[in-house]
C-alpha positions in Angstrom: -10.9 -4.8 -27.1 -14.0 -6.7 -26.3 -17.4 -5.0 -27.1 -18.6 -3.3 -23.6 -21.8 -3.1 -22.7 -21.5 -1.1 -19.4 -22.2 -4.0 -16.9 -18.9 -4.8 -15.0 -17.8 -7.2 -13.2 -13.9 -6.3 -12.3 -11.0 -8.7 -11.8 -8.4 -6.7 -9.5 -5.3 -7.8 -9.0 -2.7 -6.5 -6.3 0.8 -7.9 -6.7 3.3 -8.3 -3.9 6.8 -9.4 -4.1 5.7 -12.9 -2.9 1.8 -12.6 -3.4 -1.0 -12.3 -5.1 -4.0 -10.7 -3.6 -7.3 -11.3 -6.2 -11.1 -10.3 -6.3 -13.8 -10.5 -8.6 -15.9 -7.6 -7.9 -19.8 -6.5 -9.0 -21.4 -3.0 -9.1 -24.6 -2.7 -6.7 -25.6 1.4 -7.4 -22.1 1.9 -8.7 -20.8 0.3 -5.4 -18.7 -2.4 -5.6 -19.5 -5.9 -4.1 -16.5 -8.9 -3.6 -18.2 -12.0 -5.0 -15.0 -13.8 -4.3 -11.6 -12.9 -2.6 -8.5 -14.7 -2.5 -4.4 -14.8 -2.2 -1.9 -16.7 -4.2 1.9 -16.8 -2.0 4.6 -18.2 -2.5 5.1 -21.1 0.1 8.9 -22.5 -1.4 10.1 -25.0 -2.9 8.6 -24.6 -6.0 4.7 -24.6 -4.9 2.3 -21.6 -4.0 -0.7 -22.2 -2.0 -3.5 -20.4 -3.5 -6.9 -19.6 -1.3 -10.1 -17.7 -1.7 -13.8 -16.9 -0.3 -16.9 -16.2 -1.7 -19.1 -13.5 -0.8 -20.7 -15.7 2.3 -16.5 -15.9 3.7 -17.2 -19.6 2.4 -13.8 -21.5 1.6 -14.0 -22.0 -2.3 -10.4 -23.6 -2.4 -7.2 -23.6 -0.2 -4.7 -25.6 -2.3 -0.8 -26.1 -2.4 0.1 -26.2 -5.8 3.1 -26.4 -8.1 3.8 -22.6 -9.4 7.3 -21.2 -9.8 5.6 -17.5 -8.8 2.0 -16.1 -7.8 1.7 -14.9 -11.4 1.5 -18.6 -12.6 -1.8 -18.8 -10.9 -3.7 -16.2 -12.9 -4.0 -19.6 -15.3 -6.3 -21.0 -12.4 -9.0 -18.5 -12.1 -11.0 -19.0 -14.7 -11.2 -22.4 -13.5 -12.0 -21.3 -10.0 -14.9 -18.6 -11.7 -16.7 -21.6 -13.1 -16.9 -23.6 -10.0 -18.1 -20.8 -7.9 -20.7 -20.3 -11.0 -19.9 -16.4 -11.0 -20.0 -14.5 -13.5 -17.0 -13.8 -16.1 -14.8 -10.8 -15.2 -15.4 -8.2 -18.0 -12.9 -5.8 -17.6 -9.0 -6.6 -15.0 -7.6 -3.9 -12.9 -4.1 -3.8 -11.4 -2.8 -2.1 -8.9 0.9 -1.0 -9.8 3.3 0.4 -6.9 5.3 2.9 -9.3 4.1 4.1 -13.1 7.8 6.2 -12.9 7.2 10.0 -14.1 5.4 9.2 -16.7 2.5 7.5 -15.4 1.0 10.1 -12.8 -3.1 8.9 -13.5 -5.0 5.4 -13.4 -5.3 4.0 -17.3 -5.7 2.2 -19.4 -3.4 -0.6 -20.5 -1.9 -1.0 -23.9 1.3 -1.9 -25.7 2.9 1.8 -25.2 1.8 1.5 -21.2 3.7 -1.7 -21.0 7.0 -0.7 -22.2 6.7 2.8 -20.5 6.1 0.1 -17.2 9.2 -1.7 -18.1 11.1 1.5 -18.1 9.9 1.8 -14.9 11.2 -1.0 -12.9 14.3 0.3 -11.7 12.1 3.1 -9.3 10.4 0.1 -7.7 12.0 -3.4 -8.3 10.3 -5.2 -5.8 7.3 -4.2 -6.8 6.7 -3.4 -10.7 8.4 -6.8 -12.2 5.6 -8.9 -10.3 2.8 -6.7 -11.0 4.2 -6.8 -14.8 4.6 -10.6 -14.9 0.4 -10.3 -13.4 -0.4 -8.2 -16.4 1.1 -10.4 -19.0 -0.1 -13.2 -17.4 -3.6 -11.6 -17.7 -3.9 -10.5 -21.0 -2.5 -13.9 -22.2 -5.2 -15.7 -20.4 -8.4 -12.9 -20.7 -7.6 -11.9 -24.1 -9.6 -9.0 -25.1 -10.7 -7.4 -21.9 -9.7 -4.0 -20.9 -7.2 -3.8 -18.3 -6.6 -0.7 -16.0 -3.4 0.4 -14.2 -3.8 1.5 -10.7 -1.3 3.7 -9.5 -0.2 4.3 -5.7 1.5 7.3 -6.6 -1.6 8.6 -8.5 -2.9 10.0 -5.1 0.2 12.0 -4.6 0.5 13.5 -8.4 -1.5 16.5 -6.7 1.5 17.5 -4.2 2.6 20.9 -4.6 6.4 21.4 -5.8 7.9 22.2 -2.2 6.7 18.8 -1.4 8.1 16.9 -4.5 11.1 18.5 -4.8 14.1 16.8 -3.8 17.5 18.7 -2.3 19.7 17.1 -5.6 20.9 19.5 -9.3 18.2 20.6 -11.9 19.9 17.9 -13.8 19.3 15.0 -12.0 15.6 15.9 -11.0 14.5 17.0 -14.5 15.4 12.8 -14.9 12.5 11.8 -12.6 14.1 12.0 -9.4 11.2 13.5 -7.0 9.5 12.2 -4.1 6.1 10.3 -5.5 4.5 8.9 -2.4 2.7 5.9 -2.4 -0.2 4.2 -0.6 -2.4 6.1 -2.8 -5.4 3.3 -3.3 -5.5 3.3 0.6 -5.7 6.8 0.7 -8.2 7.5 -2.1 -10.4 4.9 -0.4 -10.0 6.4 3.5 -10.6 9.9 1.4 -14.1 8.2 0.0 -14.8 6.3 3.2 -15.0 9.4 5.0 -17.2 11.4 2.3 -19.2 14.4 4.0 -17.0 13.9 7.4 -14.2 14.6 5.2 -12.0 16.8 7.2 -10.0 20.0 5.9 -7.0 18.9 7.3 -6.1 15.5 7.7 -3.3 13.1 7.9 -3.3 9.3 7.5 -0.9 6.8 9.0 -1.1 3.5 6.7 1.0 1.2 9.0 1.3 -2.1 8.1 4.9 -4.0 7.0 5.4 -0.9 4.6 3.9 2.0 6.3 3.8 5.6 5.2 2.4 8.5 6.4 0.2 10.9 4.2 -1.3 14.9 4.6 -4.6 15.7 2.7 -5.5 19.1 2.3 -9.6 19.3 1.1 -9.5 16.2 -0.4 -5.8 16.6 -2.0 -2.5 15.2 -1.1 -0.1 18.0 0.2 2.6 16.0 1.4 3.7 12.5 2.0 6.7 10.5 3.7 7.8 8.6 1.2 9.9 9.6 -1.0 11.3 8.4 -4.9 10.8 4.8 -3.6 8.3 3.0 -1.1 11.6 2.5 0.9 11.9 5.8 2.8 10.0 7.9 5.5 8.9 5.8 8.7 10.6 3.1 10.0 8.9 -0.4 8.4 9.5 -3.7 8.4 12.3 -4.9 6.7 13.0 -1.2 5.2 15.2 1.2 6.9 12.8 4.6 6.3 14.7 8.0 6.1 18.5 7.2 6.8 21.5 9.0 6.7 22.9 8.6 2.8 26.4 9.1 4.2 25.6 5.7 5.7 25.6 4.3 2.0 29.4 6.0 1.0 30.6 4.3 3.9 29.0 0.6 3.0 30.4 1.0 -0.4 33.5 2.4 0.4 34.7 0.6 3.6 32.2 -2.3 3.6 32.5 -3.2 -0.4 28.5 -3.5 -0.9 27.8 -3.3 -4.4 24.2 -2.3 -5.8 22.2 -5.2 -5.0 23.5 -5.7 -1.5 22.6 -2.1 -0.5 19.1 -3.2 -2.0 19.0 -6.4 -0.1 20.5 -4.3 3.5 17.3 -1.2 2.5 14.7 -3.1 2.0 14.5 -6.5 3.3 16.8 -7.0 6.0 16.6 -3.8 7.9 13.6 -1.9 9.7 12.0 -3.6 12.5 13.4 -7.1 11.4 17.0 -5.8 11.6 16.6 -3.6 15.2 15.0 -6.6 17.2 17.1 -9.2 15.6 13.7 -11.4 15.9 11.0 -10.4 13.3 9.5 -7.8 11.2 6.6 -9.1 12.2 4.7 -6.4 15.1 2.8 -9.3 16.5 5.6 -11.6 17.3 7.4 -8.5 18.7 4.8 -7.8 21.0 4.7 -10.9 22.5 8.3 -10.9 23.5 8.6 -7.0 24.4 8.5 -7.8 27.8 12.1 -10.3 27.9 13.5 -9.3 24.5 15.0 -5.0 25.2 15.6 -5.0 21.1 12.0 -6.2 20.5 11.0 -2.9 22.8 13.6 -0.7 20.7 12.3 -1.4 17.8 9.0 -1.1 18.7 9.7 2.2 20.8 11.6 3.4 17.4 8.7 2.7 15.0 6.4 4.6 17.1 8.6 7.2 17.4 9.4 7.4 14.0 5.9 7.7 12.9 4.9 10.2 15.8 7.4 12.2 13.9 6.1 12.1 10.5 2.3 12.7 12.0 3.8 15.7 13.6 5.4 16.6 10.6 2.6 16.6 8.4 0.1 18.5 10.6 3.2 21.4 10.3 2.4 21.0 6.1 -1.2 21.5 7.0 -1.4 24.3 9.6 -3.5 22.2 11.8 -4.9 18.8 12.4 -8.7 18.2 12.1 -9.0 14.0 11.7 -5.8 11.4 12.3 -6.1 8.3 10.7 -4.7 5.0 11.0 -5.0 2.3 8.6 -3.2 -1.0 7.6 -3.0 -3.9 9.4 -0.3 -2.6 12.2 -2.6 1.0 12.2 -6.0 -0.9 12.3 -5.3 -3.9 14.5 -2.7 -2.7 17.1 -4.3 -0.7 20.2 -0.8 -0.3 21.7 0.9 0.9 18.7 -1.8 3.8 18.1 -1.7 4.4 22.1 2.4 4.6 21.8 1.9 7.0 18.7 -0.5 9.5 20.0 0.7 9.4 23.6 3.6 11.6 21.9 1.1 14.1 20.4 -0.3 14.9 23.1 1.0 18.3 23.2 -1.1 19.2 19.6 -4.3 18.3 21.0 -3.9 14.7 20.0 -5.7 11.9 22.8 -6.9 8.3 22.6 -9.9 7.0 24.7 -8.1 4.4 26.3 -11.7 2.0 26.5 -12.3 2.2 22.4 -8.9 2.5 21.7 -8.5 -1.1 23.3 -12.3 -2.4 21.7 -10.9 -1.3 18.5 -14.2 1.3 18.6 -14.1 4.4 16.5 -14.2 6.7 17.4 -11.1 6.6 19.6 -10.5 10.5 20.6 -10.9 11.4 23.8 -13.7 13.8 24.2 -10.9 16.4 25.5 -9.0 16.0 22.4 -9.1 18.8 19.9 -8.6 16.2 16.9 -10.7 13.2 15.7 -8.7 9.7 15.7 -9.9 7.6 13.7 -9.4 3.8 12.2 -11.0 2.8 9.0 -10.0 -0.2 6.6 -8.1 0.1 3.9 -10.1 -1.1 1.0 -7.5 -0.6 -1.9 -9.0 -3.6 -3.7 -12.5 -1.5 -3.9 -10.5 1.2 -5.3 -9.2 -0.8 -7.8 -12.6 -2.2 -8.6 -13.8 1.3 -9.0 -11.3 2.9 -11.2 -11.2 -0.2 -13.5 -15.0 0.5 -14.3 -14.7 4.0 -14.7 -12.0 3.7 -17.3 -13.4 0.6 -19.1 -17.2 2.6 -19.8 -15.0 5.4 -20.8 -12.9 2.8 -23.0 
């Protein structure tokens, strides 16, 4: 470990399957500030393009280059750093979809983390083997700095045992098998974002190409719709949600899937993408809801589907106080919120049409008993923040 001297500025990393999200953060009154922002995907054949901003939104680079993965590009930043003339990261925090059971807190990375991580891949293989790859990748190329792992499931850790428990033998569960629930940055940071308007009872709908749906009780997770894998609860956009595991037998049995195709059928070829036939992506089905009926199925069935889960939670809670939505479908799509909440009605649950459409919070109706909310989901601040507070403590 590098000698720390309490100043930070914090490299975060958040892996996807085919990207890699990056900022290099500094601390104004323990706040932290993006000094630059940027993505590395994977555009095929071999290249990535790689872009980022500084603090001004300014274009610093946007570059197609050759890199078999995002990972290869955590080579570039340094680079990248010295031509923007900012300052060296001095500690790297990484935001990690699944720690597995034995990971429940944010921490700090060492040897025994790592393997414990590998262990882990099979509860999130999408997720944790390019987040992994971002870790080596980091450590090889900012030696000596403290690196933080950022858990999603982190969040959730506070659930009560009703809510974790899943319907399978002692035996199986005592192996790991529990619902976890993800989207835990986004929620700490909607949790922070709200600070003294923090509602007692509140639920949050992150609803973006993986979307969950979350109840927070004081502060505190309760209860969550995803379960031992970001694949179930709502509908999403390549993921089926909550299914029927009958429908599994019978793909095995009388449709000879193996393992991996079930993968492949769960989590990138079903959801909204496999409904509509068109996309996964909301956008695109939106603009064709009006000629294409399974574009307006599967759009009527994600709303649906997440109406449910809202109505779900507020039964975990007793009540609703504050509903928010979040992630990029949640944030930026006035007619998914309107096609969510127009089937709450009957809780107390109304949009103002006028802000809902202006994207304006608030967007209750003042007849409403229950605040509606949308707020950004600033998981890379969250990650900035816990990778300071465990590197002092380091």
């Amino acid at each position: 470990m590098s000698e720390f001297h309490g100043a930070t500025t914090a490299l975060t990393f958040n892996s996807g399957s085919s990207s890699l999200k990056f900022g290099l953060y500094r601390f104004e009154k323990s706040e932290p500030v993006a000094l630059i922002s940027g993505e590395i995907e994977t555009i095929g054949e071999g290249y990535c393009r790689i872009r980022a901003n500084d603090a001004a939104g300014d274009t610093l680079i946007d570059e197609k280059l050759p890199m078999r993965s995002p990972s290869d590009g955590v080579s570039r930043l340094g680079a990248l750093f010295d031509r923007a003339k900012a300052s060296a990261p001095t500690a790297i925090g990484h935001r990690i979809v699944h720690g597995g059971p034995s990971l429940r807190t944010h921490c700090l990375i060492d040897d025994a983390v790592l393997q414990t991580l590998d262990a882990a891949v099979c509860f999130a293989p999408l997720h944790v083997p390019p987040a992994l790859a971002v870790i080596r990748y980091a450590r090889e190329h900012f030696p000596g700095l403290p690196q933080v792992a950022c858990f999603d499931t982190a969040f959730h850790a506070t659930m009560p045992e009703v809510a974790t428990t899943l319907p399978l033998p002692h035996e199986l569960r005592a192996r790991g098998i529990q619902r976890y629930g993800f989207h835990g940055l986004s929620c700490e940071s909607i949790v922070r974002q709200l600070g003294r308007n923090f509602a007692d009872k509140l639920v949050i709908a992150h609803l973006g190409n993986g979307a969950s749906v979350t109840a927070v009780k004081a502060g505190h997770s309760i209860d969550t719709s995803m379960g031992l894998t970001p694949a179930g609860g709502v509908i999403m956009g390549t993921r089926t949600g909550d299914i029927d595991p009958g429908i599994l037998l019978y793909l095995m049995r009388g449709e000879h899937l193996d393992a991996d195709d079930l993968e492949d059928l769960i989590n990138r070829r079903s959801g909204l993408a496999g409904i509509s036939g068109v996309s996964s992506d909301v956008r695109k089905l939106n603009a064709v809801e009006a000629t294409e009926p399974k574009a307006r199925l599967a759009l009527d069935m994600f709303r649906i589907s997440v109406a449910k889960q809202i109505a779900g939670m507020i039964v975990a809670l007793g009540g609703i106080d504050t509903l928010v939505f979040t992630g990029g479908i949640g944030e930026h799509d006035g007619g998914a919120r309107a096609g969510i909440v127009e089937r709450l009605s009957w809780c107390g649950i109304h949009l103002d049409g006028d802000h809902n459409g202006e994207g304006c919070n608030s967007h209750s109706d003042v007849n409403g008993r229950t605040t509606v909310l949308v707020l950004t989901s600033r998981e890379d601040d969250e990650i900035a923040r816990q990778t300071r507070l465990l590197a002092r403590a380091d």
